[in-house]
MARNUFI-168545 format. One line per 3 residues: number of its first residue (from 1); for each residue y, x, z of C-alpha. Coordinates in nm, 2 decimals, always signed. Example, Ala and Ser with C-alpha at 12.3 -4.5 7.8 and 13.67 -1.06 7.14 Angstrom:
1 = -0.45/+1.23/+0.78 ~ -0.11/+1.37/+0.71 .
END
This chain:
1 = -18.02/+4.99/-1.92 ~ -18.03/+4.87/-1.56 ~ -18.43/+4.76/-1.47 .
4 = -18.39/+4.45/-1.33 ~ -18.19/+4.12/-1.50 ~ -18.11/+4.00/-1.23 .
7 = -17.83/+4.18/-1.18 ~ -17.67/+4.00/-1.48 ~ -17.76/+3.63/-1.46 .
10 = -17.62/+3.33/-1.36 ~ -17.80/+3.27/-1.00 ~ -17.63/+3.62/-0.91 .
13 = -17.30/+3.49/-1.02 ~ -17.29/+3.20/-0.78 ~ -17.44/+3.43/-0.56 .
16 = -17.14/+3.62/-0.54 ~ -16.93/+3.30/-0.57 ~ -17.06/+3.20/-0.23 .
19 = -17.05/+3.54/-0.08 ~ -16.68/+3.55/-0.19 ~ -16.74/+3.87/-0.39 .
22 = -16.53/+3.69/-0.69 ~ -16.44/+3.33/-0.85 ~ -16.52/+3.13/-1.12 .
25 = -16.17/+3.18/-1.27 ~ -16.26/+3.55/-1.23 ~ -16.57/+3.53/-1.37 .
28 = -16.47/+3.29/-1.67 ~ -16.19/+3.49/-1.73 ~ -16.43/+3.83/-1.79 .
31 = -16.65/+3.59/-2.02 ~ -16.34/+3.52/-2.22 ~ -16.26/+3.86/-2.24 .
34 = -16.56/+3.97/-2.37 ~ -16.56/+3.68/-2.61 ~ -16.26/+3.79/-2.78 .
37 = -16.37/+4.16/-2.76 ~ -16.74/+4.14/-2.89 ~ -16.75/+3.78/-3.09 .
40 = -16.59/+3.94/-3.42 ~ -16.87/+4.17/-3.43 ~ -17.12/+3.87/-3.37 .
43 = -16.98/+3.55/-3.48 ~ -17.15/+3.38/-3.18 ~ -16.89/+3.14/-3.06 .
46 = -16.72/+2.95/-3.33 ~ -16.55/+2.68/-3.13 ~ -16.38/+2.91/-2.82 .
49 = -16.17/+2.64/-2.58 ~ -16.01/+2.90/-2.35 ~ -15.77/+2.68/-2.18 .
52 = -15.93/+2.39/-2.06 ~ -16.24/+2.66/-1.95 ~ -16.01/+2.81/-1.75 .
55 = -15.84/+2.49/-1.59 ~ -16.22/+2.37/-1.54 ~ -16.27/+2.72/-1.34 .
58 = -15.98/+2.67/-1.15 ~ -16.13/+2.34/-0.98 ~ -16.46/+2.52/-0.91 .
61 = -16.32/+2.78/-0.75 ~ -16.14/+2.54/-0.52 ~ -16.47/+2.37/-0.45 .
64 = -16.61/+2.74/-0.36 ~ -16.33/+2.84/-0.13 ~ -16.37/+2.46/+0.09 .
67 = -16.70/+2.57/+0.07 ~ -16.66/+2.90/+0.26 ~ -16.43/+2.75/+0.48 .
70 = -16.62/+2.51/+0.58 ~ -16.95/+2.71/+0.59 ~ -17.11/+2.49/+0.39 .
73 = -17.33/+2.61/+0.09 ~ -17.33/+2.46/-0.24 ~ -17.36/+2.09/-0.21 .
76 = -17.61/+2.05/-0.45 ~ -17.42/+2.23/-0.73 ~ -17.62/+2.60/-0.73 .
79 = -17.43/+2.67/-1.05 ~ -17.10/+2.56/-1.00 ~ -16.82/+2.76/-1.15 .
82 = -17.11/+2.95/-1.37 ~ -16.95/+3.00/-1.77 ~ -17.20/+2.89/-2.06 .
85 = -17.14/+2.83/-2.41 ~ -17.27/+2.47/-2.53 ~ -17.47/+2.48/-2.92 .
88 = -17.27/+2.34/-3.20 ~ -17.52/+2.05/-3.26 ~ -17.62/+1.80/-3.02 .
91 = -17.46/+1.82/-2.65 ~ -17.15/+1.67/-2.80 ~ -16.82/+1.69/-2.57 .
94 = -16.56/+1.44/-2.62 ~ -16.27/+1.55/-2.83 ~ -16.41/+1.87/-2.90 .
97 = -16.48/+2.01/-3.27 ~ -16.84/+1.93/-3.33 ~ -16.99/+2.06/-3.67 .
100 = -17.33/+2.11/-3.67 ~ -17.29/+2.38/-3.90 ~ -17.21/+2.14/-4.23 .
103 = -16.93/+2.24/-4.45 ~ -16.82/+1.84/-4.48 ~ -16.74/+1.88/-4.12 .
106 = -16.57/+2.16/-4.09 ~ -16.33/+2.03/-4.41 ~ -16.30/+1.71/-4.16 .
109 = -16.24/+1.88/-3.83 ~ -16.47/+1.64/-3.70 ~ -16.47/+1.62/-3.33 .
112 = -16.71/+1.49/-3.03 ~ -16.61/+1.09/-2.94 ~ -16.81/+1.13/-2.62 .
115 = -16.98/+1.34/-2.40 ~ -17.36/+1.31/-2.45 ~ -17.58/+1.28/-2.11 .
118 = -17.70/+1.61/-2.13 ~ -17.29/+1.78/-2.10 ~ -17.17/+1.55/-1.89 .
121 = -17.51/+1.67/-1.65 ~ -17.38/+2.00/-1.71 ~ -17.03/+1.96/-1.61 .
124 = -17.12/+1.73/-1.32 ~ -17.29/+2.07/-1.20 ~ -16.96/+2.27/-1.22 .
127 = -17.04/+2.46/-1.55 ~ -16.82/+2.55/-1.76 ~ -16.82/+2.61/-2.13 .
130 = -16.64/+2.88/-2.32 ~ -16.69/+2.69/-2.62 ~ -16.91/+2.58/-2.89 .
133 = -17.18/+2.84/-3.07 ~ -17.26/+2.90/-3.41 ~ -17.57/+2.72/-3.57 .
136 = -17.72/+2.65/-3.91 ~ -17.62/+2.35/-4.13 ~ -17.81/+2.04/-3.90 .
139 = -18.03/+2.31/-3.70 ~ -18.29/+2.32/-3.98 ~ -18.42/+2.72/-4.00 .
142 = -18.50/+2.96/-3.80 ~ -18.23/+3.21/-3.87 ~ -17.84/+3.15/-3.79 .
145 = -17.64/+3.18/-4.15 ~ -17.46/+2.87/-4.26 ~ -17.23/+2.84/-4.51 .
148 = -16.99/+2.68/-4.32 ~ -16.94/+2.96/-4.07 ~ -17.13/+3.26/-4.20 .
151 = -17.41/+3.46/-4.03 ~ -17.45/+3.52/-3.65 ~ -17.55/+3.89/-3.58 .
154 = -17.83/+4.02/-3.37 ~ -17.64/+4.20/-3.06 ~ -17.95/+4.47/-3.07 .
157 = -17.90/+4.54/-3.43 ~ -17.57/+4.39/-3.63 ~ -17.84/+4.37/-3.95 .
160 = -18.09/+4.18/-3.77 ~ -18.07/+3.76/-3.76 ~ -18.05/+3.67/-3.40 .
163 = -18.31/+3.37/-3.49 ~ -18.25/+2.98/-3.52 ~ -18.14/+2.71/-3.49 .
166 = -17.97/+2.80/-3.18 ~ -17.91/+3.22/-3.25 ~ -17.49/+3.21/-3.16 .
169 = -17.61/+3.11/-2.81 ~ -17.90/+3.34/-2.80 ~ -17.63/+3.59/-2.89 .
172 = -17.40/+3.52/-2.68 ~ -17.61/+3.56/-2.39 ~ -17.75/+3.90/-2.52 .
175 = -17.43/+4.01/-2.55 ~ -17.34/+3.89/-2.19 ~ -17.05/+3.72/-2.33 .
178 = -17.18/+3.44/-2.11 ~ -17.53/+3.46/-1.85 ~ -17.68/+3.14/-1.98 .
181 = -17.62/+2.87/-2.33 ~ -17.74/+2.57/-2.45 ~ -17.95/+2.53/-2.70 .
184 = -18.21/+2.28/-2.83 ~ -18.62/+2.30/-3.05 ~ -18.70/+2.09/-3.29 .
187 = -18.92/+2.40/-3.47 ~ -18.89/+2.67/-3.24 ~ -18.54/+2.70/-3.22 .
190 = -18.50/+2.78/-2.86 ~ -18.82/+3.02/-2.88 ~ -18.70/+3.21/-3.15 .
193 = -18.40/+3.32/-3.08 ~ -18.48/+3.40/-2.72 ~ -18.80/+3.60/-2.90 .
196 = -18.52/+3.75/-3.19 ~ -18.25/+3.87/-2.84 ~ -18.45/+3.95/-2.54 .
199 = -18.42/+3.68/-2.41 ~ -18.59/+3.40/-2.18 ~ -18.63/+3.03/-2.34 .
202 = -18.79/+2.75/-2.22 ~ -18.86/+2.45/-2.47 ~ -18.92/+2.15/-2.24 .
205 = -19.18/+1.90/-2.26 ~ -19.05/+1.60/-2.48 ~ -18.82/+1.35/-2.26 .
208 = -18.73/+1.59/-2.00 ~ -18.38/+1.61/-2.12 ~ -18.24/+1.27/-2.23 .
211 = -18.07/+1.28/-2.57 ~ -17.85/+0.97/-2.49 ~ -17.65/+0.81/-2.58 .
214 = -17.62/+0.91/-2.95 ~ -17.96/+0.98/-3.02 ~ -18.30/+0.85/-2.98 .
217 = -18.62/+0.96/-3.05 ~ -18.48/+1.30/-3.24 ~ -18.67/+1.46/-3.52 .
220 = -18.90/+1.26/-3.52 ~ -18.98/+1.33/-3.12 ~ -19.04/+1.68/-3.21 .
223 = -18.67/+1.80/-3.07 ~ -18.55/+1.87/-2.71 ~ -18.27/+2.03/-2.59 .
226 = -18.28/+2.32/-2.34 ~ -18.12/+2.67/-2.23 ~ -18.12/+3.00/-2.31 .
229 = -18.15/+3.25/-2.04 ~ -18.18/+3.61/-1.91 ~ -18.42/+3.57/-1.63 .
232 = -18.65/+3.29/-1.53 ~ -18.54/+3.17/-1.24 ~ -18.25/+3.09/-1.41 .
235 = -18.40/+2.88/-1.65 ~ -18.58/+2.68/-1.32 ~ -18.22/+2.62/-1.21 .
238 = -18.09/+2.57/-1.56 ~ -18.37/+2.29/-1.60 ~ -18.34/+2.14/-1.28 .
241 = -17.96/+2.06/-1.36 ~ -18.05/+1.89/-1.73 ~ -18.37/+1.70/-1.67 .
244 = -18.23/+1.38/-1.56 ~ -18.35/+1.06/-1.75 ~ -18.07/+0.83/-1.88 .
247 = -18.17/+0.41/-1.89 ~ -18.35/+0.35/-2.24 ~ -18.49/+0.68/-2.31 .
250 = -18.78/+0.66/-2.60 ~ -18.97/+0.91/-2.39 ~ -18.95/+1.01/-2.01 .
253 = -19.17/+1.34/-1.88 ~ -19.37/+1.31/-1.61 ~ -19.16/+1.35/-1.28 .
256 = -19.16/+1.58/-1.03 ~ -19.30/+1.50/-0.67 ~ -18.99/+1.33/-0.45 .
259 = -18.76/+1.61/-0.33 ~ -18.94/+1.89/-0.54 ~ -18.78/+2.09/-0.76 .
262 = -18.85/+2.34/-1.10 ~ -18.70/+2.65/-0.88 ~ -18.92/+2.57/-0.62 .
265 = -19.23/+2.65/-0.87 ~ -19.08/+3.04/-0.85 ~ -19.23/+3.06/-0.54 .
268 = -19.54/+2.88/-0.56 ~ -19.88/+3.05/-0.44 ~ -20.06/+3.02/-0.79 .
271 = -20.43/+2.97/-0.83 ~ -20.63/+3.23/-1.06 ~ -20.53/+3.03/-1.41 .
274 = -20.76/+3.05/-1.70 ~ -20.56/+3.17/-2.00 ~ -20.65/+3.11/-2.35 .
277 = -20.50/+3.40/-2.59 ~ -20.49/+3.37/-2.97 ~ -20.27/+3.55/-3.22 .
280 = -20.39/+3.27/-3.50 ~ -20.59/+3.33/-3.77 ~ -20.69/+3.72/-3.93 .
283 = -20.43/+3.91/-4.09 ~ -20.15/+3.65/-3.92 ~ -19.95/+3.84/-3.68 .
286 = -19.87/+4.20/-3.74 ~ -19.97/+4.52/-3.57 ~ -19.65/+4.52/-3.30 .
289 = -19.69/+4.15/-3.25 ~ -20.02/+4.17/-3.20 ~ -20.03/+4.47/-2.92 .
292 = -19.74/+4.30/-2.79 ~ -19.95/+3.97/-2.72 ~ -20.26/+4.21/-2.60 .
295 = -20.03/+4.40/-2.34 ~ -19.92/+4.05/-2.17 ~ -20.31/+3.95/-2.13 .
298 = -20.38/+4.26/-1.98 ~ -20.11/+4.21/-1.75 ~ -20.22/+3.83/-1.68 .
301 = -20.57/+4.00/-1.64 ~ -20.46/+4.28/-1.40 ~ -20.30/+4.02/-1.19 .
304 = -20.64/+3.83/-1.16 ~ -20.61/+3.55/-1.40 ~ -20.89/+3.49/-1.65 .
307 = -20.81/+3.54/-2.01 ~ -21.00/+3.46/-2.29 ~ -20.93/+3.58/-2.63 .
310 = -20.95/+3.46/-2.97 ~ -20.94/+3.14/-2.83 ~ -20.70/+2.83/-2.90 .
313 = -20.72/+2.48/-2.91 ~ -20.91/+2.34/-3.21 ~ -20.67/+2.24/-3.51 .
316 = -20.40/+2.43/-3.34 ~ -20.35/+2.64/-3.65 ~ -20.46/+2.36/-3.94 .
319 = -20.25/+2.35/-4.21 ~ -20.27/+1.97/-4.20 ~ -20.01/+1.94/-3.92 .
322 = -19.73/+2.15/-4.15 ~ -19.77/+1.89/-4.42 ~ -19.74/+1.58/-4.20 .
325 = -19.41/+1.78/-4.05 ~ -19.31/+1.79/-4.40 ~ -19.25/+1.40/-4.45 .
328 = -19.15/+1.37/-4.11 ~ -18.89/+1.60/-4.12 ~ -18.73/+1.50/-4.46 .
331 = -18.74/+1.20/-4.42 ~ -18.49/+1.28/-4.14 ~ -18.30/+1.46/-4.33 .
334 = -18.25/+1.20/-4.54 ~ -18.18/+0.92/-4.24 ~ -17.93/+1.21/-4.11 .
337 = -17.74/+1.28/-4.43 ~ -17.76/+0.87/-4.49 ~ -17.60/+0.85/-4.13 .
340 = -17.30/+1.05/-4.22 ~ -17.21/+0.87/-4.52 ~ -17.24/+0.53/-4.31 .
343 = -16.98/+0.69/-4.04 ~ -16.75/+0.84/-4.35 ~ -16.77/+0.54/-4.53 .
346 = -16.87/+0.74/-4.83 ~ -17.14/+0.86/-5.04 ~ -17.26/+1.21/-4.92 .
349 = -17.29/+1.45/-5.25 ~ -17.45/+1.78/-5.33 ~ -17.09/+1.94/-5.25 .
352 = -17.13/+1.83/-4.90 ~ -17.48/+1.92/-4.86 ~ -17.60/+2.32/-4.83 .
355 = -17.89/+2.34/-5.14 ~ -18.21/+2.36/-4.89 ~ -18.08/+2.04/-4.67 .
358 = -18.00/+1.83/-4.99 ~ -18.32/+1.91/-5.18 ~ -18.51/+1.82/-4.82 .
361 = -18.32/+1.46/-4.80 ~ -18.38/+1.40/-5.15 ~ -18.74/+1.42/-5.09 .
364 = -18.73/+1.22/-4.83 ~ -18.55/+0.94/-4.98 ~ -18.86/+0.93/-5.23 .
367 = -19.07/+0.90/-4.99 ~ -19.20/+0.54/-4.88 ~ -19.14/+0.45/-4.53 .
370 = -19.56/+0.41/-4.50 ~ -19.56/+0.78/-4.58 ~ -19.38/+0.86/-4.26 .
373 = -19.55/+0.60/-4.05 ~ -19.85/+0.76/-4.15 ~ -19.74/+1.10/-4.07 .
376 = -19.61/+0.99/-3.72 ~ -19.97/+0.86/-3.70 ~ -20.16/+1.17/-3.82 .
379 = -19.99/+1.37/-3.59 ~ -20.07/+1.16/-3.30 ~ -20.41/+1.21/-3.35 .
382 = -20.40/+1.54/-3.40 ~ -20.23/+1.56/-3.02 ~ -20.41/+1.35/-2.89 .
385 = -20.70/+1.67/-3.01 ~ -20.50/+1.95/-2.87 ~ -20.41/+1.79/-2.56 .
388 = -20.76/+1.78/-2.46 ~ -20.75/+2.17/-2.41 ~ -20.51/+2.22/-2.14 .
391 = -20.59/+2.11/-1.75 ~ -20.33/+1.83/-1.65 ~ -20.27/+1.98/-1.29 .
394 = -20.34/+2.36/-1.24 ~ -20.19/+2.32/-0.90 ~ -20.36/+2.31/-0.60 .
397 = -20.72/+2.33/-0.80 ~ -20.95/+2.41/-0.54 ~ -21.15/+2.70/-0.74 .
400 = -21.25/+2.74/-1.08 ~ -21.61/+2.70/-1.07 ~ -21.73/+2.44/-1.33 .
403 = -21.37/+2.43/-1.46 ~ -21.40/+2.34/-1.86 ~ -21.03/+2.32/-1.98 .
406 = -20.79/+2.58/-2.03 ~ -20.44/+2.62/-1.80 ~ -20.22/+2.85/-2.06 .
409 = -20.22/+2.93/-2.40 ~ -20.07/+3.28/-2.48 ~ -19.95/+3.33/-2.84 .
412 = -19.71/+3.53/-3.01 ~ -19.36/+3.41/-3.07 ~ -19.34/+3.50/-3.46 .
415 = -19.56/+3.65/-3.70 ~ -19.33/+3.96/-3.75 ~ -19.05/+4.16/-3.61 .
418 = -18.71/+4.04/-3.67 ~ -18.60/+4.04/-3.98 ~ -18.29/+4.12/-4.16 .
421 = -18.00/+3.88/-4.22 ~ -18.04/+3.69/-4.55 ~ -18.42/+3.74/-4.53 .
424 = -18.48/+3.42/-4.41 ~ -18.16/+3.24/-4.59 ~ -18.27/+3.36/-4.95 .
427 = -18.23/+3.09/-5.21 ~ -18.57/+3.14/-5.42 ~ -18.75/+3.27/-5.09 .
430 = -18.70/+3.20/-4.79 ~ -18.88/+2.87/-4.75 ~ -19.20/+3.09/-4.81 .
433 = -19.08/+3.38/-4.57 ~ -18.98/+3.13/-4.28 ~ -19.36/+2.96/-4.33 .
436 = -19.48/+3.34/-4.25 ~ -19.33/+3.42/-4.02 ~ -19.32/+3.13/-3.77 .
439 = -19.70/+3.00/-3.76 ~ -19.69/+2.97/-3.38 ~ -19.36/+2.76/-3.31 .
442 = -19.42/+2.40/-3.46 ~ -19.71/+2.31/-3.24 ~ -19.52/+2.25/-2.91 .
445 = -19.25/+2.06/-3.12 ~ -19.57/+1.82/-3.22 ~ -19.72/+1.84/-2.95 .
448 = -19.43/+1.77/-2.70 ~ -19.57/+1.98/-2.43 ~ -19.37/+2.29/-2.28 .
451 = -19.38/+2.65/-2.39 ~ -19.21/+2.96/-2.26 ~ -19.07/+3.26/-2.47 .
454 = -19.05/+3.58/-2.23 ~ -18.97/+3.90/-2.43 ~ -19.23/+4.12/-2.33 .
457 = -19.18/+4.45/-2.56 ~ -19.00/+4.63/-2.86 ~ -19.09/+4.66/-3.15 .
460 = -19.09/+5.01/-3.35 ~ -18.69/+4.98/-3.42 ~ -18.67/+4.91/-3.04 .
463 = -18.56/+4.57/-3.12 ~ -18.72/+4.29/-2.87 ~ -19.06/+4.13/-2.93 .
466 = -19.11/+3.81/-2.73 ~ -19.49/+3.61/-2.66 ~ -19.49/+3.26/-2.58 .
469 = -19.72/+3.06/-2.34 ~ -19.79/+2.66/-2.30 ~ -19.91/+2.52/-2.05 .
472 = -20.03/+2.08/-2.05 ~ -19.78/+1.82/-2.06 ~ -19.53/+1.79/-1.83 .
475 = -19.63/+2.11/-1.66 ~ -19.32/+2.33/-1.66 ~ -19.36/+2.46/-1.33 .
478 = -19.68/+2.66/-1.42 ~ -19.48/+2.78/-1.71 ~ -19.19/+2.90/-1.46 .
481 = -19.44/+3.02/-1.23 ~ -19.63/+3.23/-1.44 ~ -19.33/+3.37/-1.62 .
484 = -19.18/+3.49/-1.29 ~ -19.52/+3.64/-1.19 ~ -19.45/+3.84/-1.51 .
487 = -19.12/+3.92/-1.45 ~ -19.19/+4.02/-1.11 ~ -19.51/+4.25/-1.24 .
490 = -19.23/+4.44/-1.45 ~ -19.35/+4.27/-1.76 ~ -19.01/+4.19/-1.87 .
493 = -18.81/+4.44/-2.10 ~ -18.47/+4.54/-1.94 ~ -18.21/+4.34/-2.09 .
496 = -17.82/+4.48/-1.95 ~ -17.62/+4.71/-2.17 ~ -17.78/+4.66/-2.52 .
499 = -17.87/+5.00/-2.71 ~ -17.56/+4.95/-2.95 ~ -17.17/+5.01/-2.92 .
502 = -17.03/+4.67/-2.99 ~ -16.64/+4.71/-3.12 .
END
């Protein structure tokens, strides 16, 4: 497999865009190809849209050749002509089928009325979806097997889930059907996948990325949407496209300074950080997961940074935050399924509902609303708690002397390796399973600060391992900075031709 992912991303791509080297109608065309040659296998992209894809990349690469006439560079658009592939849930596209994994849907061929903020961001950038990625029924587990579309495969191992909520773009990119995908975290479901595929992915802090027009403060607060990626300075770019505020937001991150920009933190001078490292309480993490963690602080440590271990932020592992998560998040379930029957104009029914989604909204509806107000509340304290840990601005500290808060917290991604598909999707118990093996993802949803998935090692199957670090709100750039330090430290497992023969 070829060392260095850089090779294979999108900044390369536009790279050779601008050198002239090839097109996007070149380059989307390949991504269609491999699309129809590799998604069987997969069942990553359920909603291809070849076509208009195609008639998209023809405009870019007009843009690209005035470009080299003129001898101009990109004009602002640094990923123009790039191909993606866009989750099925959330980022909705006007007139295009739009599912979010529910079988009612699919019976309806429901499509988009609209483009949300965050896709018409991405197209006013030039990027161009192949189409719409496979996703669980609403988003609401960690693994990628809905009813309505059947299971998404693992590219590293056809047995394996490829993660959730967002694992058809997570495999997609793996596969290099496409060099980058949207995707969105409500409960790890960027971080997961990108852990599950090798995979870079960035979970925002809260209000980055607007969710207008259709939705408001999502989940509870605890979603944001996001990209997947195969190196990190693609995910700078990626987020310096989609974090633009729309009028009204619920929440708005704090800004950049004027004329600064998220790739701009890849080469950033960064102080000597001090890095918290915990792999939760005894017995929580396994024995790869747990070397895997270990071998990134040594790294961290090698590079001069200060790491502390067996340390975290106190609560960050109390069991008190899953059961406030619990009401918050049926009770959304219930305001979601409640939704759909006000659009339809009729009752939603157990026929329309996968079991796990209907049982949640059920509870939910029993629920009274001073149950989720206090919930919301709880879980403000307890941020308000955590929050205390991190410093709010690691750049441009002048030392660390007398320095009492913490700049990164290092933790794994999930408890385990990556388990088989219908592991995690098992009736009787995979409620339990998923509460085992994800003890490290819900915090940043709660939270709303930003974390980074890098994939760091394999595990004994040579599948990919991934560790995750936050850093204090609104501090993305340390994130990115960090992670490219990594990457550029060798860090990073190679990610190119995967260690399968896809058909």
């Amino acid at each position: 497999m070829p060392a260095d992912r850089r090779n294979h991303d999108a900044t390369a791509l536009a790279a050779a865009f601008a050198a002239g080297n090839t097109d996007p109608v070149e380059a989307t065309q390949a991504a269609l190809d491999r699309l129809e040659r590799l998604n069987p296998a997969l069942n990553a992209v359920i909603h291809p849209r070849p076509e208009r894809a195609l008639a998209e990349a023809g405009e870019a690469s007009q843009r690209w050749a005035e470009r080299r006439a003129a001898s101009s560079d990109h004009d602002g658009m640094p990923l123009d002509g790039v191909p993606m592939a866009v989750k099925d849930l959330g980022c909705e596209q006007a007139g295009e089928f739009h599912h979010a994994g529910a079988r009612f849907l699919v019976d309806l061929e429901w499509r988009g009325t609209l483009d949300s903020h965050l896709y018409r961001l991405l197209r006013d950038a030039g990027m161009i979806s192949v189409g719409r990625t496979n996703t669980p029924e609403f988003g609401t587990t960690i693994t990628t097997e809905p009813a309505a579309y059947g299971p998404t495969a693992n590219p590293w191992d056809l047995t394996r889930s490829p993660g959730g909520s967002s694992g058809g773009s997570a495999a997609a990119v793996a596969a290099g059907i496409v060099p980058v995908a949207h995707g969105n975290d409500g409960g790890g479901s960027i971080r997961v996948p990108a852990a599950a595929c090798g995979l870079v992915g960035l979970k925002p802090t809260r209000g980055r990325v607007s969710t207008a027009p259709r939705l408001g403060e999502h989940r509870g607060g605890f979603a944001v949407d996001g990209m997947l990626t195969r190196t990190v300075r693609d995910a700078a770019r990626c987020l310096d496209v989609i974090s633009r505020p729309a009028p009204g937001d619920p929440y708005v991150a704090p800004p950049l300074e004027p004329g600064a920009s998220f790739a701009d933190a890849l080469v950033t001078p960064l102080p000597r950080l001090r890095i918290a490292v915990s792999t939760g309480i005894p017995n929580r993490a396994s024995e790869p997961v747990r070397r895997a963690t270990e071998q990134v602080a040594s790294l961290l440590d090698g590079l001069g940074h200060r790491i502390e271990t067996d340390t975290a932020p106190d609560g960050w592992f109390s069991p008190d935050i899953a059961d406030q998560m619990i009401v918050v998040r049926t009770v959304g379930m219930a305001a979601e399924v409640a939704g759909w029957a006000e659009r339809l104009g009729r009752p939603m029914t157990p026929d329309d509902i996968e079991p796990a989604n209907w049982w949640s909204a059920e509870l939910g509806r029993s629920l009274p609303a001073s149950a989720y107000v206090q919930a919301l509340e709880e879980l403000a304290r307890w941020r308000r708690r955590v929050m205390s840990f991190w410093d709010p601005s690691p750049f441009g500290r002048p030392g660390t002397p007398g320095h009492d808060r913490w700049d990164l917290l290092l933790t794994p991604v999930l408890a385990d390796v990556t388990p088989p598909l219908g592991y995690l999707s098992d009736p009787l118990d995979g409620a339990r399973r998923i509460a085992d093996l994800a003890p490290f993802v819900n915090q940043a949803n709660v939270s709303g600060q930003p974390a980074i998935s890098l994939p760091t090692a394999h595990d004994p199957d040579g599948l990919p391992l991934g560790v995750q670090l936050h850093a204090g709100h609104g501090n993305e750039q340390i994130l990115l900075a960090i992670a490219q330090q990594i990457a550029d430290a060798g860090g990073l497992i190679p990610l190119g031709d995967l260690p399968l023969e896809l058909p």
